[in-house]
N, C-alpha and C positions, 0 to 999 in steps of 0.2 A: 504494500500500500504506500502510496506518494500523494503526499499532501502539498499544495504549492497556491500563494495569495496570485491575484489575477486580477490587472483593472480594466473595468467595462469601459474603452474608450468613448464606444461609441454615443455621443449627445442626449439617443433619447432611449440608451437601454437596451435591454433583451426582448425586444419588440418581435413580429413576426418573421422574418426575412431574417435577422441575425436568428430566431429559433431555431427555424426550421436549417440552417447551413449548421449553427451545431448538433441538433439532432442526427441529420445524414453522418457527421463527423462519427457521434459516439457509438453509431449503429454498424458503423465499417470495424468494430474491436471487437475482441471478448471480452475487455474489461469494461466493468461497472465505473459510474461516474454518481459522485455527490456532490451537489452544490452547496454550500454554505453562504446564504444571505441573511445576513443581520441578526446571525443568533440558529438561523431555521434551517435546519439541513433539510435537505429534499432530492430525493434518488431519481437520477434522470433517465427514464424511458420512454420519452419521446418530445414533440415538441407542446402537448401541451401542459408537460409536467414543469416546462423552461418557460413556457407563460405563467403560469401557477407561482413560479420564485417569484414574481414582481421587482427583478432586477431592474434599478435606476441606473440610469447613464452617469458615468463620471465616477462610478462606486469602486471602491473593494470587493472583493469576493473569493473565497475558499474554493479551490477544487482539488475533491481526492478521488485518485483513481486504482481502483483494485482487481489485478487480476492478470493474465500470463505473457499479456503485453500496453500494460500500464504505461511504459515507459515512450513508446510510441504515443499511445495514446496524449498524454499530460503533451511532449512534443509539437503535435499538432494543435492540440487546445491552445498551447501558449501561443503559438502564430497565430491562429484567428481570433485570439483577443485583440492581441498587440494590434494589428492589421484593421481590428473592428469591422471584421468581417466583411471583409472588401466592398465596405460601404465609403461614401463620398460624405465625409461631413463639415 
């Protein structure tokens, strides 16, 4: 398990279009993904569990990943945060 902080660059948050590119992300692993927003973990399985977080733009946020290629996984998450999911802001 690898636990790593991650900032939501993008303006207005984990809206639908950044959901749904992370969801396709976590569904290409075998490892599980946890979010951590403001206290609330919440197990990501698909995109409307990543609506459900209520991630705010500009935030912090927790993500851990568990399982027999986590390491990949965390990898790619960190590039589409960083990147803000190849949105234009």
């Amino acid at each position: 398990m690898i636990k790593q902080s991650v900032k939501v660059v993008n303006s207005t948050g984990l809206h639908a279009r950044p959901a749904a590119t992370l969801a396709k992300i976590v569904k290409k692993y075998d490892s599980s993904l946890t979010l951590i927003n403001n206290g609330k973990e919440i197990e990501i399985k698909g995109m409307m569990s990543i609506l459900g977080a209520g991630v705010k733009g500009n935030s912090m946020i927790d993500l851990i990943c568990n399982g027999q290629d986590e390491l990949d996984l965390m990898d790619e998450l960190k590039t589409a945060f960083s990147s803000g999911f190849g949105e234009k802001e």
